[in-house]
C-alpha positions as CSV (number, residue, x, y, z in Angstrom):
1,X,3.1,3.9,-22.7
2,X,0.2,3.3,-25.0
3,X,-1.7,0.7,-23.1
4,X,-2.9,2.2,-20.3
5,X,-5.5,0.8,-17.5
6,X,-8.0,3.2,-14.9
7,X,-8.6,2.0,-11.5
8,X,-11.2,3.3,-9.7
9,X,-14.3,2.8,-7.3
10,X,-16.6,3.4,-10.6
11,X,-19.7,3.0,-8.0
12,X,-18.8,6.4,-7.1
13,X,-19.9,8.7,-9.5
14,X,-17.6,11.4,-8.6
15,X,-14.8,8.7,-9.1
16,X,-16.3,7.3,-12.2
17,X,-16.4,11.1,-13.9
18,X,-13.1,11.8,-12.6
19,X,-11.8,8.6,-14.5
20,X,-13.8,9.1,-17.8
21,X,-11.8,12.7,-17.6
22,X,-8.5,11.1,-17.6
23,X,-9.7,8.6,-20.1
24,X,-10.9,11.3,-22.9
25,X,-7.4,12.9,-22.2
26,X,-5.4,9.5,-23.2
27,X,-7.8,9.3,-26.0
28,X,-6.7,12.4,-27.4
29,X,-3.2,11.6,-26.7
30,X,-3.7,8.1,-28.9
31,X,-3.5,5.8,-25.9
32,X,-5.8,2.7,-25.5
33,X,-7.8,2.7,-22.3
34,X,-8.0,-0.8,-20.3
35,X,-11.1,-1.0,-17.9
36,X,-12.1,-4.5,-16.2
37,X,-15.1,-5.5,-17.7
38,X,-17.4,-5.6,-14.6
39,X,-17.6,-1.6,-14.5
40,X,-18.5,-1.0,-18.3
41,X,-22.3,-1.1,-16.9
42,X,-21.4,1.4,-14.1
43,X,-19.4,4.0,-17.0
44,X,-22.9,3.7,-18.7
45,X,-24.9,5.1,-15.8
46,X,-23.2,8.2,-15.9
47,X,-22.7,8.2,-19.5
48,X,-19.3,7.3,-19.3
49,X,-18.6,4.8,-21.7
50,X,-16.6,4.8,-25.0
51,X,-16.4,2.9,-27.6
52,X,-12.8,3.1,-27.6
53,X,-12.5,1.3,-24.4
54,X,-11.4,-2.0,-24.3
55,X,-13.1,-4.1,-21.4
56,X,-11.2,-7.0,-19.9
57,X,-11.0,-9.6,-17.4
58,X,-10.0,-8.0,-13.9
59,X,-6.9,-9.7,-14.1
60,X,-6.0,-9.2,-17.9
61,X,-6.5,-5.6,-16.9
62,X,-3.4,-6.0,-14.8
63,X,-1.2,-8.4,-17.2
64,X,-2.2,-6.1,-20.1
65,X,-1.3,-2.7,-19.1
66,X,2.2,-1.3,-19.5
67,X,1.1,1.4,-16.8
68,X,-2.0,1.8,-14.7
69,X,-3.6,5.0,-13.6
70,X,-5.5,4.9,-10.4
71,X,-7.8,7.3,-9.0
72,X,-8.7,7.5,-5.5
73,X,-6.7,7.7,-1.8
74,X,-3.5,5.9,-1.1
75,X,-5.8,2.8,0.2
76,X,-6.9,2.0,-3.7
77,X,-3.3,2.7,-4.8
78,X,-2.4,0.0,-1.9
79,X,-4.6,-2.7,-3.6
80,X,-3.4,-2.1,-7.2
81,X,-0.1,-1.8,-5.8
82,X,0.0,-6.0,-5.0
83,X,-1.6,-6.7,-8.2
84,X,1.2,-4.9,-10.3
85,X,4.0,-5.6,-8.8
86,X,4.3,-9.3,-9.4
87,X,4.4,-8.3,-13.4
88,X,6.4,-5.2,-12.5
89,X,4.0,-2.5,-13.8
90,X,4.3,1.1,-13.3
91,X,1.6,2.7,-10.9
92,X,0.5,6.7,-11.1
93,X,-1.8,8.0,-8.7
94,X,-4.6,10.4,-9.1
95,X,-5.7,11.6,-5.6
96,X,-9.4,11.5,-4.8
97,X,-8.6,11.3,-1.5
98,X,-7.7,13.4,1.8
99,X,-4.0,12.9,2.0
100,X,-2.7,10.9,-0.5
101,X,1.0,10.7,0.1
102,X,1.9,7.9,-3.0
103,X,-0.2,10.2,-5.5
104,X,1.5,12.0,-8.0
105,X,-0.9,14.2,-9.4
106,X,-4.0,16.0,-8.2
107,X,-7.2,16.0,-10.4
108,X,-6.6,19.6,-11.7
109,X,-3.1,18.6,-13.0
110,X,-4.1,16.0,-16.5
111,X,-1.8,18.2,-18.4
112,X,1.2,15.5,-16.9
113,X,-1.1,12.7,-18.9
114,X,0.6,13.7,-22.8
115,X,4.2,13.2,-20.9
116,X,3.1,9.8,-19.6
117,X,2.0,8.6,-23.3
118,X,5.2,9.8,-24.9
119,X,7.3,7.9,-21.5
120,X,8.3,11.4,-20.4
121,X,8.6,10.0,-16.5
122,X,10.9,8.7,-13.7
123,X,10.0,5.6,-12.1
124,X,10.7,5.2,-7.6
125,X,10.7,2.1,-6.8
126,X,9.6,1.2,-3.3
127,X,10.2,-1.8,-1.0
128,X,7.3,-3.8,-0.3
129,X,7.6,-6.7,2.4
130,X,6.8,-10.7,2.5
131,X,5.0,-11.4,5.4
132,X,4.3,-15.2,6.0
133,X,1.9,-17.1,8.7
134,X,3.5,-19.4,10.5
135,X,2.3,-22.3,12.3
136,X,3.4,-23.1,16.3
137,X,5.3,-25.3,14.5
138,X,7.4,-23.0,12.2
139,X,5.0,-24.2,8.9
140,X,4.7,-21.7,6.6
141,X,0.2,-21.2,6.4
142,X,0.3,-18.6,4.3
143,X,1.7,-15.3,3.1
144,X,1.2,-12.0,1.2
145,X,2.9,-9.1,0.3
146,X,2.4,-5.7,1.9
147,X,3.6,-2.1,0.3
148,X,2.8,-0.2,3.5
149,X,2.5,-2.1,6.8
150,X,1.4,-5.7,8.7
151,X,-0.1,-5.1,11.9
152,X,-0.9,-7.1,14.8
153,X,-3.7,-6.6,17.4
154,X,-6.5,-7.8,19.1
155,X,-9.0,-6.3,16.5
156,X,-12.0,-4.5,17.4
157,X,-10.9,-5.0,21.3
158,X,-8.5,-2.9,22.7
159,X,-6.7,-4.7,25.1
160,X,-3.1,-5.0,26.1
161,X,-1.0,-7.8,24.6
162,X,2.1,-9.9,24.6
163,X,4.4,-10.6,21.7
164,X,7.9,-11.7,21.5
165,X,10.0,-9.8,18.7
166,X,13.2,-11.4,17.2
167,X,15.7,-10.6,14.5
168,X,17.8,-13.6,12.6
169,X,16.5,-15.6,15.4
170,X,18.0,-13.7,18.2
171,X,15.4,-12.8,20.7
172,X,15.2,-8.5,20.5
173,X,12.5,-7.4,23.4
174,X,8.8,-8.5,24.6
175,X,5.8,-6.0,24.3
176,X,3.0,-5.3,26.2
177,X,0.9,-3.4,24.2
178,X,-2.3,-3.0,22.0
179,X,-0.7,-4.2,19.2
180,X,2.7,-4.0,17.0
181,X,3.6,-2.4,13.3
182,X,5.8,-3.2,11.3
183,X,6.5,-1.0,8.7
184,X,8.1,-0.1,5.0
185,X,9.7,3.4,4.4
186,X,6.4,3.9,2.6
187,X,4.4,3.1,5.5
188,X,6.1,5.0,7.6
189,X,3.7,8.1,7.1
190,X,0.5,6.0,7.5
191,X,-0.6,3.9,10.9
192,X,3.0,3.8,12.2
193,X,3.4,7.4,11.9
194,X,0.5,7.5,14.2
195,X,1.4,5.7,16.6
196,X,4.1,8.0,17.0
197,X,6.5,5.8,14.9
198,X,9.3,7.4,13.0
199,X,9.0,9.3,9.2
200,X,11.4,7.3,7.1
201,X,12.2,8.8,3.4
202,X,11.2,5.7,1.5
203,X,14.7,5.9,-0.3
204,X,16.0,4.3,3.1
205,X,16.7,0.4,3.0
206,X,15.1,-0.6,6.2
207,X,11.8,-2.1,8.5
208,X,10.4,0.0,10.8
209,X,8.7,-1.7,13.9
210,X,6.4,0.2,16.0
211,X,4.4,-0.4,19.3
212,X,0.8,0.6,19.6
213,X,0.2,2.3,23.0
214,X,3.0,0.3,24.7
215,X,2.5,-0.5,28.4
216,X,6.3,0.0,29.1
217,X,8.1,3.5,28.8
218,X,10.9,1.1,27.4
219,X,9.1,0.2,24.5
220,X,10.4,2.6,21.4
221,X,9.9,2.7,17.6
222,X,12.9,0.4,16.2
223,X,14.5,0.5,12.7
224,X,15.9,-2.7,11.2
225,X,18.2,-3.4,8.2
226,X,16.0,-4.6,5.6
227,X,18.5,-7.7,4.8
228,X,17.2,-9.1,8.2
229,X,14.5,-11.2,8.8
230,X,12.0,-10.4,11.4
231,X,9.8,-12.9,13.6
232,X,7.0,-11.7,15.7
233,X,5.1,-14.8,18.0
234,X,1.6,-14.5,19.7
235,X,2.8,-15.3,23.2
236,X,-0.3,-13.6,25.0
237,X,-1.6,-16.3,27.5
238,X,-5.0,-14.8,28.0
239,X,-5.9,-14.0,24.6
240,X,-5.6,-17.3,22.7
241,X,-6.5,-15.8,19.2
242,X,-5.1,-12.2,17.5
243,X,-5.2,-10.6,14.7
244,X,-2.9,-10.0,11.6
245,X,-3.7,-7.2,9.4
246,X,-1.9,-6.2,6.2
247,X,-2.1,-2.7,4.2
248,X,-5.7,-2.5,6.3
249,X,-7.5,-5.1,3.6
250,X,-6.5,-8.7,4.3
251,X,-7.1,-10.1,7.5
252,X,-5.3,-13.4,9.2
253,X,-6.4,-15.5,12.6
254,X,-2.7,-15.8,14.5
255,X,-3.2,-18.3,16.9
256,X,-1.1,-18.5,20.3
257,X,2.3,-19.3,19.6
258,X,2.1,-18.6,15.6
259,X,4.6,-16.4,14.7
260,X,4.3,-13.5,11.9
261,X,7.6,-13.7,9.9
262,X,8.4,-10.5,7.8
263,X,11.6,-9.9,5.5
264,X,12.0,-7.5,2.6
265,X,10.4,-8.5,-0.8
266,X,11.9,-9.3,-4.3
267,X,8.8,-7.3,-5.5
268,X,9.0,-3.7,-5.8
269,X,6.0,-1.1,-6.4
270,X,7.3,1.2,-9.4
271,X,5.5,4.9,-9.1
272,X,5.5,7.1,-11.7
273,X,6.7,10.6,-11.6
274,X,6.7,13.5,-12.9
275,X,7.6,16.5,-10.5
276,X,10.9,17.2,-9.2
277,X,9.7,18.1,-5.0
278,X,11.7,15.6,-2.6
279,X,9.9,13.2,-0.1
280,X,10.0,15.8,3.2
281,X,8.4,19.1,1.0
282,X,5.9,16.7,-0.2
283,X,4.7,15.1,3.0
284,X,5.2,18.8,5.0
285,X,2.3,20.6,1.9
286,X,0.1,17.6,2.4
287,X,-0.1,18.1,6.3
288,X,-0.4,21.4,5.9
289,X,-3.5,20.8,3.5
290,X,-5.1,18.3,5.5
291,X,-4.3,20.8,8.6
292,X,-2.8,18.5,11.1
């Protein structure tokens, strides 16, 4: 990999130093460094920039790179994430973050970067899902494309309410709840984990659906076959508008009787690797770190 892009929140000057470290590294190792252009003025603040790098347009950053290092928590990973996967480019995560579960390395570990330039790495591929808007009608409004999780609630109010779950078009079970998640493997470890859904190894082909504090004890975390195809409708009588959220960023108006339809992706996020420790000893040293 010789073309190699740095995302990062470069307003944050700890983020910023952190990425003109891993920058100087590739340097050394021959690589050419893609920044978006809009941050070459931030890099110069803290006496950051190079004249090596090469500043492009946000999105030639993207169709550019053959691999793109971001630095930051698995919420900036999320966001690169969609970007790359349409063109299929590798992801490898520095975590600046607390947890960090998609990261690969840690800031004190750049000695992996030398093994990245001369394509010493595994890729893991990992499901993402296509979640489409549709209208009362069955109209597809709009859709998007979520590595982690969709979730549907009543926003900032927490109030109980009423959706209708189907799979293939066969009606599954009603919930009365604050709100419903529905899941990758990957996402299993983030929202729906804490809303006491199940921890799926993201090597497992399926959809996790979770209830947010359901007002049934009926109401159970469900795991689906990722071939099926998943409808969820707004069929809350007193609240005529809720909320669809996906990977916490992008935000959608569901209307009474629209329906959120979610099926597994032909995109896949690619992650690169370098270490050898299996999903469980991972995620069991990261909640021991962040004490939980």
């Amino acid at each position: 990999m010789k073309k190699i892009a740095l995302i990062t929140n470069f307003n944050i000057p700890e983020k910023a130093e952190a990425a003109v470290r891993v920058a100087d590294r590739l340097l050394e190792c021959g690589a050419e460094v893609l920044i978006a252009a809009f941050n070459r003025d931030r890099l110069e603040r803290v006496k950051g920039h190079r004249e090596a790098f090469r500043y492009l347009p946000h999105e030639a950053v993207y169709s550019e790179a053959e691999a793109i290092i971001v630095l930051g928590g698995d919420g900036t990973i999320l966001e690169a994430a969609r970007r790359a996967a349409n063109r299929g480019t590798p992801i490898l995560g520095v975590n600046l973050g607390r947890l960090g579960f998609m990261a690969e390395l840690e800031p004190d570990e750049l000695d992996f970067l030398p093994r990245l330039v001369n394509d010493d790495f595994r890729l893991e591929s990992r499901s993402m899902l296509r979640v489409e808007l549709l209208s009362a009608q069955g109209e597809l409004r709009s859709f998007c494309y979520a590595l982690n999780d969709a979730t549907i609630s009543n926003g900032s109010v927490s109030r109980i309410i009423d959706l209708g779950l189907s799979e293939n078009g066969a009606p599954v079970t009603t919930y009365r709840a604050d709100g419903l998640i529905i899941a990758t493997p990957t996402g299993s470890t983030a929202y729906s984990m804490s809303a006491g859904g199940a921890i799926v190894d993201p090597r497992v082909p399926c959809i996790c659906v979770t209830p947010i504090c359901p007002h049934s004890f009926a109401a159970r975390p469900l795991i689906f076959s990722d071939l099926s195809t998943l409808d969820v409708r707004n069929i809350c009588v007193r609240e005529k508008m809720l909320y669809l959220t996906v990977d916490g960023r992008m935000n959608f108006e569901l209307y009474r009787n629209q329906t959120v339809r979610i099926t597994k992706a032909k995109l896949e996020t690619k992650l690169i690797r370098f270490k050898d420790s299996g999903f469980y000893q991972k995620l069991c040293r990261k909640m021991r770190e962040a004490h939980f």
